[in-house]
GUDRENGU-814515 format. One record per residue: residue number from 1; residue in one letter; x, z, y of N, C-alpha, C in turn. Coordinates in steps of 0.2 Angstrom, whole numbers, plus 2048, in hexadecimal, padded with zeros to 3 digits. Each point is the difference from the previous one (the first is absolute). Layout:
<atoms>
seq; type; nx; nz; ny; cax; caz; cay; cx; cz; cy
NUM; a; X; Z; Y; X; Z; Y; X; Z; Y
...
</atoms>
This chain:
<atoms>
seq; type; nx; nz; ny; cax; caz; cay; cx; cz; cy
1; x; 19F; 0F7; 407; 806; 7FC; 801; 805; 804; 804
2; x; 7FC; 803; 805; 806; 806; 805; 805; 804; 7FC
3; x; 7FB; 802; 7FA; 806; 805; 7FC; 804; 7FD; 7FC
4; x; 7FC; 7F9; 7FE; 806; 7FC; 7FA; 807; 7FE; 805
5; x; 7FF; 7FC; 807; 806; 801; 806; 805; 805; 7FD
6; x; 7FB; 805; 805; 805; 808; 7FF; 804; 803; 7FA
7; x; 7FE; 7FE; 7FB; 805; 801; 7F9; 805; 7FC; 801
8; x; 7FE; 7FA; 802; 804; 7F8; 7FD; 805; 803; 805
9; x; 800; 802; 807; 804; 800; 803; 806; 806; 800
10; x; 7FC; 805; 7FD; 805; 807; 7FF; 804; 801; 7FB
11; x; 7FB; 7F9; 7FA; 804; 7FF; 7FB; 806; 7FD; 7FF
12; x; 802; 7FC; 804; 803; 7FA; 803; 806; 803; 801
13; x; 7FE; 807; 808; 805; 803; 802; 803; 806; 7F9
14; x; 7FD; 802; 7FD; 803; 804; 7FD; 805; 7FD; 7FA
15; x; 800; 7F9; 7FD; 800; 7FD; 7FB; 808; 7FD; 803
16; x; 800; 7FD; 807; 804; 7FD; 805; 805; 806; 7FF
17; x; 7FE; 805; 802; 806; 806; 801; 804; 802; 7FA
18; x; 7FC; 800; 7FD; 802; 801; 7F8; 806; 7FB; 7FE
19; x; 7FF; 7FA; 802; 802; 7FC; 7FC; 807; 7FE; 807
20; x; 800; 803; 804; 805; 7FF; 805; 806; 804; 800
21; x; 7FD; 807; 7F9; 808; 803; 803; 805; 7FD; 7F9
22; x; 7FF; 7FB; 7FE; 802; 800; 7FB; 7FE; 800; 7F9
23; x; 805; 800; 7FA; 7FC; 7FF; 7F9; 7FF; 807; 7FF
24; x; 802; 805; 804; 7FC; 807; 7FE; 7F9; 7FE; 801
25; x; 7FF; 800; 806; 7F9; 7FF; 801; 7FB; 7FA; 7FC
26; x; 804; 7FC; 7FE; 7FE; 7FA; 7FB; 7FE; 802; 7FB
27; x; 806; 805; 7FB; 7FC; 802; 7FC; 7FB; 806; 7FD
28; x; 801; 804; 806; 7F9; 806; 800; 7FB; 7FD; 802
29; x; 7FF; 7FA; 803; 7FA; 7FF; 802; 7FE; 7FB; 7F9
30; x; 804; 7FD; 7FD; 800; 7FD; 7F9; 7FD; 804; 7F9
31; x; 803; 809; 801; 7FE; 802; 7FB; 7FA; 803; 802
32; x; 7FE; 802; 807; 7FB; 804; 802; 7FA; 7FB; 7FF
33; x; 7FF; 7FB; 801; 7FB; 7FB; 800; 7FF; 7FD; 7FA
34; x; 805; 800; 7FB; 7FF; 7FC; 7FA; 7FC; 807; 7FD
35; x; 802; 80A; 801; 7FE; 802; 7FA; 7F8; 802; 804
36; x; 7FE; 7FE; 807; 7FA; 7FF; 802; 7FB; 7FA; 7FC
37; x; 802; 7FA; 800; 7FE; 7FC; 7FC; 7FD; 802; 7F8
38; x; 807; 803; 7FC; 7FD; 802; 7F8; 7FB; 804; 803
39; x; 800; 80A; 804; 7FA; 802; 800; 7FB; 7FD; 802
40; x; 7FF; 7F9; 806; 7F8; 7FD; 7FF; 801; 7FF; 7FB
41; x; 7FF; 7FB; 7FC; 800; 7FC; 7FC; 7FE; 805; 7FA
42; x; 803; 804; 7FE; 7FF; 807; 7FB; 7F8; 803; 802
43; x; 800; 801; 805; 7FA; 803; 804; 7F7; 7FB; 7FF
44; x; 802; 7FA; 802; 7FD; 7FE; 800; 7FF; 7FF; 7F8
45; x; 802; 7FD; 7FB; 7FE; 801; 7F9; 7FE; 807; 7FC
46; x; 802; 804; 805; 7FD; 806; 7FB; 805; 802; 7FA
47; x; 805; 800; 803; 804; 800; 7F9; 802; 807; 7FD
48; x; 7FF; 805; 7FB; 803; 802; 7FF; 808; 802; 801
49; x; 801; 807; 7FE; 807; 802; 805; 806; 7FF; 7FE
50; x; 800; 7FD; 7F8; 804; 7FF; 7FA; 800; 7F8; 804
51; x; 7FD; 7FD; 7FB; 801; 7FA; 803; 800; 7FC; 807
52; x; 800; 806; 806; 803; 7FF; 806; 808; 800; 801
53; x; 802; 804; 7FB; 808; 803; 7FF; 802; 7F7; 7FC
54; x; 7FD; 7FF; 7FB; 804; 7FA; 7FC; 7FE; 7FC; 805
55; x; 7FE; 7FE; 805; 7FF; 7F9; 801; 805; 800; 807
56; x; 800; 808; 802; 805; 800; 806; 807; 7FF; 7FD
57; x; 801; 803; 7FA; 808; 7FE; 7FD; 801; 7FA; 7FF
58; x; 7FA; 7FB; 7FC; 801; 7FB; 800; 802; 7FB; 803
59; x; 7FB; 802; 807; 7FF; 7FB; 806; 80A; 800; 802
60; x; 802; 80A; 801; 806; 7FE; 803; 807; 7FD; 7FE
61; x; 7FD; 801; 7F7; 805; 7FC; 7FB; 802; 7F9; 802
62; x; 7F8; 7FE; 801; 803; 7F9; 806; 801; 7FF; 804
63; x; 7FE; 804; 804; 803; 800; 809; 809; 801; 7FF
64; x; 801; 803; 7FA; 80A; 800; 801; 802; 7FE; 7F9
65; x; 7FD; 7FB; 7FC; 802; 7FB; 7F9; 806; 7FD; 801
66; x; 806; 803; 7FC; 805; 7FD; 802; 802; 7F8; 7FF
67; x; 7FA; 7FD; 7FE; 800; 7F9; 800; 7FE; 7FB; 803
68; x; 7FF; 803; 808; 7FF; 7FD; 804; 801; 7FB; 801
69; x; 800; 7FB; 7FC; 804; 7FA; 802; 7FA; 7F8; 801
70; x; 803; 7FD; 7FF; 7FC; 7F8; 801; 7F8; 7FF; 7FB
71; x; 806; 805; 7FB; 7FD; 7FA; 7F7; 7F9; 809; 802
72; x; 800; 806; 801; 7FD; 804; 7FF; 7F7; 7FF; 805
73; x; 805; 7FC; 806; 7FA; 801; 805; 7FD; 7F9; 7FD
74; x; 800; 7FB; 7FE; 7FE; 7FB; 7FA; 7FB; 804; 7FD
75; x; 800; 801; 7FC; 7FE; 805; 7FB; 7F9; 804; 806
76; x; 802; 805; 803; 7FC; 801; 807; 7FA; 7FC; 802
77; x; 805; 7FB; 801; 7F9; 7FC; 803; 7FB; 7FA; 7FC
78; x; 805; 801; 7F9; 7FC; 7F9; 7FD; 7F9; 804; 7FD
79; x; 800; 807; 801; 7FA; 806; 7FF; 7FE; 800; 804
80; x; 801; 801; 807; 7FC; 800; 807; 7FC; 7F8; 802
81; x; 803; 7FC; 7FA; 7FD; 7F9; 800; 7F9; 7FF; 7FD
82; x; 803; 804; 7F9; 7FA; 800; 7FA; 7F9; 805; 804
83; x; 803; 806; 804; 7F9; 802; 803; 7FB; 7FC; 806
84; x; 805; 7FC; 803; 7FD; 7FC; 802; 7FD; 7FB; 7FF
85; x; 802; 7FE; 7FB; 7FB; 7FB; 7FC; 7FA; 803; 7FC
86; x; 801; 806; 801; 7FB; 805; 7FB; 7F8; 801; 807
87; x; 804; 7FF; 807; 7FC; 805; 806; 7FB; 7FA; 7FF
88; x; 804; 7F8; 800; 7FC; 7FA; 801; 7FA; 803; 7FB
89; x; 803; 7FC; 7F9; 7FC; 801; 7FA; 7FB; 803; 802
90; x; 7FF; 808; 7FF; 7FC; 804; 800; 7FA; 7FF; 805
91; x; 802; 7FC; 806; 800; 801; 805; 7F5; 7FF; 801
92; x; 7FD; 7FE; 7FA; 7F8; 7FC; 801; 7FF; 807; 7FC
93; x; 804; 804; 7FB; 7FD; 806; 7FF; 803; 808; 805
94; x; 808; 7FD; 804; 7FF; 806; 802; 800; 808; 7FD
95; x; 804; 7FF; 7F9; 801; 806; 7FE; 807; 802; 7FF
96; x; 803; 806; 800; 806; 802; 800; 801; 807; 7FD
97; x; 801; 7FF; 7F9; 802; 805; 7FB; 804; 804; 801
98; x; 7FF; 805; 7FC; 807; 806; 803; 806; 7FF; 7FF
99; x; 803; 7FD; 7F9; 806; 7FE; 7FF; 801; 7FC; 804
100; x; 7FD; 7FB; 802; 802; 7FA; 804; 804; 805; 806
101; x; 7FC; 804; 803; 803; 803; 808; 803; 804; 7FD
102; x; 803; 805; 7FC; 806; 801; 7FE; 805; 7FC; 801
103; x; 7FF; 7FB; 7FA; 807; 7FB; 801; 800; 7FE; 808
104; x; 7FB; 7FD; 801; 801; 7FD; 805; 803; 805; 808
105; x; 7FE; 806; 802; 803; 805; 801; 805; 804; 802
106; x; 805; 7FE; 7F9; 806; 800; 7FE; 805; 7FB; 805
107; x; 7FE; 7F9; 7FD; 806; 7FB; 804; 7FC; 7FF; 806
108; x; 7FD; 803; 803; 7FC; 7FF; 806; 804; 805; 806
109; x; 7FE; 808; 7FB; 804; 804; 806; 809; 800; 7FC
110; x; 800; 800; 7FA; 807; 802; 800; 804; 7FA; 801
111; x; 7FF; 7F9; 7FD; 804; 7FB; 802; 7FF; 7FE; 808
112; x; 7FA; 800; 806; 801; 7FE; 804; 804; 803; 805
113; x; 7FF; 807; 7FE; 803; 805; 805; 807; 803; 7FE
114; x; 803; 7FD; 7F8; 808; 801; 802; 802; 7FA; 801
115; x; 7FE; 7FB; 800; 801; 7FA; 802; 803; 802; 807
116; x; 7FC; 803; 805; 803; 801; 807; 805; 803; 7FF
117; x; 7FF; 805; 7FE; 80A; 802; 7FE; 804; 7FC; 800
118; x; 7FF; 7FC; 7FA; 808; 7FE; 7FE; 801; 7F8; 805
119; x; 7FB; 800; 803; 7FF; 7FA; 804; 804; 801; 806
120; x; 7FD; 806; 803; 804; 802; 808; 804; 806; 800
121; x; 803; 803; 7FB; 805; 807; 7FE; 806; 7FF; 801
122; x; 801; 7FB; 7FD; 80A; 7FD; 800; 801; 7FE; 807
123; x; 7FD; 7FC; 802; 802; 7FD; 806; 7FB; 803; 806
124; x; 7FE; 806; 805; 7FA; 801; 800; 801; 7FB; 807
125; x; 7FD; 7FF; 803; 801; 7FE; 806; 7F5; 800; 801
126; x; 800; 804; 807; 7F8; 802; 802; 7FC; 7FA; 801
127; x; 803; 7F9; 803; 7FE; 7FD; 803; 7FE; 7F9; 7F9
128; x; 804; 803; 7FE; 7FD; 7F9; 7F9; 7FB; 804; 7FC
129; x; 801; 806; 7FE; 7F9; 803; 7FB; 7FA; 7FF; 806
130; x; 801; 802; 807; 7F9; 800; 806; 800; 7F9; 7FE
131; x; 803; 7F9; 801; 7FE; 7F9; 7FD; 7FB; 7FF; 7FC
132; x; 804; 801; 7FA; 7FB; 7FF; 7FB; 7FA; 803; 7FF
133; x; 7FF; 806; 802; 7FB; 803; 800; 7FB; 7FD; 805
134; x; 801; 7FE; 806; 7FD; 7FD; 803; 7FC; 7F9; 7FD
135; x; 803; 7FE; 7FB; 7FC; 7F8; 7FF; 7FB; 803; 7FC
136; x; 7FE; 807; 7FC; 7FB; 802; 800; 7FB; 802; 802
137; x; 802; 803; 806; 7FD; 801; 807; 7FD; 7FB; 803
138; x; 803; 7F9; 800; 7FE; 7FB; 804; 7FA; 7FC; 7FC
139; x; 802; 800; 7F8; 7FB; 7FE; 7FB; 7F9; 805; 801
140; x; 801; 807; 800; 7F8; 803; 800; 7FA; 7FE; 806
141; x; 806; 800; 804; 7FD; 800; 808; 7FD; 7FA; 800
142; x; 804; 7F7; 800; 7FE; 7FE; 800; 7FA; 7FD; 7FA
143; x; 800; 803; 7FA; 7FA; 7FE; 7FC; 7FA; 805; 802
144; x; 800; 806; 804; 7FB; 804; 801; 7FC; 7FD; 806
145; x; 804; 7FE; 805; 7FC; 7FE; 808; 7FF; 7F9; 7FC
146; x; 801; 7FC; 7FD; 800; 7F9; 800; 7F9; 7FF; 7F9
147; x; 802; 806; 7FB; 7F8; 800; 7FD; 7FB; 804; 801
148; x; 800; 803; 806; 7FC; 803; 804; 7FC; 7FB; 803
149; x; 802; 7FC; 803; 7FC; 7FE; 808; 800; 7F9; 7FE
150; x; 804; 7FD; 7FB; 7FC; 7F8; 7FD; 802; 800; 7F7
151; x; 802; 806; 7FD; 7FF; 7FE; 7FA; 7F8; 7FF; 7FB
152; x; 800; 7FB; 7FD; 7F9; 7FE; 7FE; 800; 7FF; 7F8
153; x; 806; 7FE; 7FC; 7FF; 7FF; 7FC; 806; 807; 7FA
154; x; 7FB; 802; 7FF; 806; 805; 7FB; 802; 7FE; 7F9
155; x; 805; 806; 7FE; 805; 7FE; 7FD; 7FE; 801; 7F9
156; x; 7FF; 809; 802; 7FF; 806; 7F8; 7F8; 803; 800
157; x; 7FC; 7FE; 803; 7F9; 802; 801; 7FD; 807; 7FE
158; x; 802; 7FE; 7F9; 7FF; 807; 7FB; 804; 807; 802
159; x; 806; 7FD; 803; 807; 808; 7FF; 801; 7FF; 806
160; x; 801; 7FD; 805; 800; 800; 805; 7FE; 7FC; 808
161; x; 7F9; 801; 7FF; 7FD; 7FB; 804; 803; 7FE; 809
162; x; 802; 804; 801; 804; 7FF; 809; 805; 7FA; 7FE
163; x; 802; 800; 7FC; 807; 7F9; 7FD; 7FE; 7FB; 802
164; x; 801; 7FA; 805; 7FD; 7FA; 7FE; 807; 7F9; 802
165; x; 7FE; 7FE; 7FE; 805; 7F7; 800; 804; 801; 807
166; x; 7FD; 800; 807; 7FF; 801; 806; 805; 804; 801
167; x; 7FF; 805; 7FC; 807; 807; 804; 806; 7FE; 7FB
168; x; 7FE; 7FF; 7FB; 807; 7FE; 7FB; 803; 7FB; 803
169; x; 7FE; 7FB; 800; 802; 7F9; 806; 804; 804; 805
170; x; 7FF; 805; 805; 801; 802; 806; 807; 802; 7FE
171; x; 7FF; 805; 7F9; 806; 805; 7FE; 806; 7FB; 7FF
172; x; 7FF; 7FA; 7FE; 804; 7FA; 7FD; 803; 7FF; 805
173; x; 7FF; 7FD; 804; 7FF; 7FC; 807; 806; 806; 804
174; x; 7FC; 804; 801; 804; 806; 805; 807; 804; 7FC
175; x; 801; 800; 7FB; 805; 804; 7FB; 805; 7FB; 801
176; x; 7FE; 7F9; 7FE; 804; 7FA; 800; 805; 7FF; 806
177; x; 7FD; 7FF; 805; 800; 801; 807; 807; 806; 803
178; x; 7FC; 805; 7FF; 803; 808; 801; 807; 7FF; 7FE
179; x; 801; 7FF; 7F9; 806; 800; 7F9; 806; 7FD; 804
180; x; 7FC; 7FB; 802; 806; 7F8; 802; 805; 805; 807
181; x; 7FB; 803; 802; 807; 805; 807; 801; 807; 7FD
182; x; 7FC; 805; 7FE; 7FF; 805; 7FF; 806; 800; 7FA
183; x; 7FF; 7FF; 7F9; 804; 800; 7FC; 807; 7FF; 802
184; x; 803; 7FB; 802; 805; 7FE; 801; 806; 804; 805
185; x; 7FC; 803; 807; 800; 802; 806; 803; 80A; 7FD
186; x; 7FD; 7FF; 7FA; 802; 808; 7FE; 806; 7FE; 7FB
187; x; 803; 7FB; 7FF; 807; 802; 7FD; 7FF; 7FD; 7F8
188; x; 7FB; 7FF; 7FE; 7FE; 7FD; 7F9; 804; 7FA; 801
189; x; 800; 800; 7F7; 804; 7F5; 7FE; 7F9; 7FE; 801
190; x; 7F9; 803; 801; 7FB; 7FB; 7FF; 7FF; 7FD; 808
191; x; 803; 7FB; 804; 7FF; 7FF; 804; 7FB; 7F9; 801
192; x; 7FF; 7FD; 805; 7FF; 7FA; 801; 7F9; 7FF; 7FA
193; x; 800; 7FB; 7FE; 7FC; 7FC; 7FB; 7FE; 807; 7FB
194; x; 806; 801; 7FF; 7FF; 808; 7FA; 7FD; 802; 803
195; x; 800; 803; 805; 7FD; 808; 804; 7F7; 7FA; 800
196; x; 7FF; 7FC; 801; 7F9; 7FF; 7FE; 800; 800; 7FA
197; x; 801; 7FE; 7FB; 800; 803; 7F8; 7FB; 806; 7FE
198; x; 805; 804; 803; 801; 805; 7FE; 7F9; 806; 804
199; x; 801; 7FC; 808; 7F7; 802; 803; 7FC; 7FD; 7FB
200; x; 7FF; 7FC; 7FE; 7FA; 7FC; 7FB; 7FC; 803; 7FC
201; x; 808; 803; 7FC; 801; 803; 7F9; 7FB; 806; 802
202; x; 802; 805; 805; 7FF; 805; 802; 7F8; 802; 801
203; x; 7FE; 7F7; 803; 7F9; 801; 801; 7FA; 7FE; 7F9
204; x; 804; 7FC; 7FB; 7FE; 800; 7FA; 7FF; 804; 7FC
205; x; 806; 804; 7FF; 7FF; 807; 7FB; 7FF; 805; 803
206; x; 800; 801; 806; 7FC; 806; 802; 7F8; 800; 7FF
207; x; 7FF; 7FB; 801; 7F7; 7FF; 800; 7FF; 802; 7F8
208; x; 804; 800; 7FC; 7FE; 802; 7FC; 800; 808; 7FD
209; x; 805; 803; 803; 801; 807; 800; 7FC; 802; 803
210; x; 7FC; 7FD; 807; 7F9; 801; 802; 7FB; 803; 7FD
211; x; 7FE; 7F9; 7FD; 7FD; 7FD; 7FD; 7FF; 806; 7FA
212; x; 804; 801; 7FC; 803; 805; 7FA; 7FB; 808; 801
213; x; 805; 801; 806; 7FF; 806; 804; 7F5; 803; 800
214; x; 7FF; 7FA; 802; 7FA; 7FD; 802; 7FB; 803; 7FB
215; x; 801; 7FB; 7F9; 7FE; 801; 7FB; 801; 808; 7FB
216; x; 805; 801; 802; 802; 808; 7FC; 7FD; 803; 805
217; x; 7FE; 802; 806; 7FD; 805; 805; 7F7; 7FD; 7FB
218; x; 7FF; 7FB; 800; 7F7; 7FD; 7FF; 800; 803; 7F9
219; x; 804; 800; 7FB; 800; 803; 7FA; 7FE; 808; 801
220; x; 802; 803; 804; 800; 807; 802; 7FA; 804; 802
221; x; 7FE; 7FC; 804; 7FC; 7FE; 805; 801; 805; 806
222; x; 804; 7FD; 803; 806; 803; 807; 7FE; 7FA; 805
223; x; 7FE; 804; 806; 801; 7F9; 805; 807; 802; 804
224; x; 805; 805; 7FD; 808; 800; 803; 803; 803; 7FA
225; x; 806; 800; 800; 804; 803; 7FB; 801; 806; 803
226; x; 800; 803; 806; 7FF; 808; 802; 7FF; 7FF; 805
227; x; 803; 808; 806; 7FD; 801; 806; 807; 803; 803
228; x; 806; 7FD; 800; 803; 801; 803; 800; 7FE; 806
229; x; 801; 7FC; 803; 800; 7FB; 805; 7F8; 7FE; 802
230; x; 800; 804; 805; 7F8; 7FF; 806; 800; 7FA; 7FF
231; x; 7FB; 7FC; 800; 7FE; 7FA; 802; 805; 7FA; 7FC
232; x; 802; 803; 7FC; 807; 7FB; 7FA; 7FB; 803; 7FB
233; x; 7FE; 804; 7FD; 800; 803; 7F7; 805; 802; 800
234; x; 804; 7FE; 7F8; 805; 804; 7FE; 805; 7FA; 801
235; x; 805; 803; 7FC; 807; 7FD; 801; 802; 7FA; 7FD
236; x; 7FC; 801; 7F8; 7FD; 7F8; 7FD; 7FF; 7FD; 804
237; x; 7FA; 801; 804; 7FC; 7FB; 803; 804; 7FB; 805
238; x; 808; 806; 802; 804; 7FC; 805; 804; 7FD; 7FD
239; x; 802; 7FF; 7FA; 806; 7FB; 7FD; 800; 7FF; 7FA
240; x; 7F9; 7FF; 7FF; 7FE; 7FD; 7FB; 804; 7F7; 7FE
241; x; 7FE; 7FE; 805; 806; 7F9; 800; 806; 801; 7FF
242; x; 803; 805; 804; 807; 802; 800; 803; 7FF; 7F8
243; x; 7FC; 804; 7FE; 802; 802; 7FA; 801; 7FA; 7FA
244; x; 7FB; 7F8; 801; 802; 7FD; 7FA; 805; 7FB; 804
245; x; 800; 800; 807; 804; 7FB; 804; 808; 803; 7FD
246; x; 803; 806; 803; 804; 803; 7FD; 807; 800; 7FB
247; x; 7FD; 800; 7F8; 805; 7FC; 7FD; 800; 7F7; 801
248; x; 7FC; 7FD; 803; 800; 7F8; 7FF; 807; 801; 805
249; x; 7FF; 803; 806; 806; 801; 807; 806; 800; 7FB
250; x; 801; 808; 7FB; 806; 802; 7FD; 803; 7FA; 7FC
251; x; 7FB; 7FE; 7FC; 803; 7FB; 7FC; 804; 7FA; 804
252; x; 7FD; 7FD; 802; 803; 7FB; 806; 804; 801; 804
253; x; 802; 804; 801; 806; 806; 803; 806; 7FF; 7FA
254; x; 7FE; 802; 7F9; 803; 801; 7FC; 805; 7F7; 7FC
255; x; 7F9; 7FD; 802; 802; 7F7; 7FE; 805; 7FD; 803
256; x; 7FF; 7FF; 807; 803; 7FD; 804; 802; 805; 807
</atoms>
C-alpha cells in the first residue's frame, strides 16, 4: 500500500507539472503516454512486430480521423456498446477471443485516448481536463474502499470478482455528487443537474471499461497489464475506465 501511495503521489506531481506549462506539456504528455499504452498492450499480447506497426498506424489514424465529429464518435461508441453487451453475455463463460481484443483494443486505446485530444486541445484550460479526470478518480476510489470493506454481492464473478453492487452503488452515488460542483466549477456547459449526468455516466461506462480491461487481462492470464508503475501494474490498469468514459465526455461536448 506504501508503494502504491508513493506512485500515486509522484505520479500526480509529475502529471500536474506537465499539464501546467501549458498545451505543450499537454500534448507530450498525450503522446508520451498514449504511445506507452499501444507498447503495453502490444507487449502483453505478444504481437508480432509487423502487426505492432499496423495496429500503431491504425490506432493513430484514429487518434487524428478527420472526422472527428458527432455522427463519427456515434459510430465509436455504438461498438464500445456492442462490447459491452458482449462482456455481459459472455460473462457465465468468460471467454475472450483474439479478434474480439483486437477490435476491441482498437476503439478502447485509439478512440478513448484521441477522444482526450480533441476534447481539451482547442480550448485547453488545466483545470477542467484535472475535473473531469477526477470523477474517474472519485468512481475508483469510491467503488474500491466501499467493495472492500461491505461489498457482498458481486456483479461479473467469472471476469471480475472484486466488482460488487456495493462499490458500483458507491461509484453512482459519489461521481453523481462530485459532477454537480466539480464539473461545472471547471468552466464546462455541463453544470448543475448536468454536471451530475454526466458524474453518473462516468460512473456507469467506466465500470465497464473496467470491467473490459478485467476480462481481456483473465483472457491472457495477467493479473496486471504490466510493471510500470510500483504498486499501480501498468498503465492499462490506470485508465482503463478513462478510456471508454472518454469519447461519451467528447460526444457530449460535441451535442450540446
Amino acid at each position: 500500500m506504501a508503494k502504491r501511495i508513493l506512485t500515486a503521489i509522484i505520479g500526480l506531481i509529475i502529471v500536474g507539472g506537465l499539464l501546467g506549462i501549458g498545451k505543450v506539456g499537454f500534448l507530450g504528455l498525450w503522446f508520451v503516454v498514449g504511445g506507452l499504452l499501444l507498447y503495453e498492450w502490444a507487449e502483453a499480447e505478444k504481437l508480432p512486430t509487423s502487426l505492432v506497426f499496423c495496429f500503431t498506424v491504425s490506432t493513430g489514424l484514429l487518434w487524428f480521423i478527420p472526422l472527428a465529429t458527432g455522427l463519427f464518435y456515434g459510430w465509436v461508441l455504438g461498438v464500445m456498446a456492442f462490447l459491452g453487451g458482449w462482456l455481459l453475455f459472455m460473462e457465465p463463460k468468460a471467454g475472450f477471443f483474439w479478434a474480439y481484443r483486437i477490435m476491441g483494443a482498437w476503439f478502447w486505446i485509439g478512440g478513448g485516448w484521441g477522444s482526450l485530444l480533441g476534447l481539451f486541445w482547442k480550448d485547453y484550460a488545466p483545470e477542467k481536463l484535472l475535473a473531469f479526470l477526477s470523477l474517474v478518480w472519485v468512481a475508483d476510489t469510491s467503488a474500491y474502499f466501499v467493495g472492500k470493506f461491505f461489498g457482498r454481492h458481486r456483479i461479473l464473478p467469472r471476469i471480475s470478482p472484486n466488482k460488487t453492487w456495493e462499490g458500483f452503488g458507491a461509484a453512482l452515488v459519489g461521481t453523481a455528487v462530485w459532477g454537480y460542483w466539480a464539473v461545472g466549477w471547471a468552466g464546462s456547459p455541463f453544470t448543475g443537474w448536468a454536471g451530475v449526468g454526466i458524474g453518473a455516466l462516468t460512473a456507469v461506462v467506466g465500470f465497464f471499461g473496467d470491467a473490459w480491461e478485467s476480462a481481456w487481462k483473465r483472457a491472457l492470464g495477467l493479473k496486471d497489464s504490466g510493471a510500470l508503475l510500483p504498486g499501480h501494474g501498468g498503465l492499462l490498469d490506470r485508465v482503463d475506465a478513462l478510456l471508454w468514459v472518454a469519447p461519451f465526455w467528447y460526444l457530449f461536448h460535441k451535442l450540446f
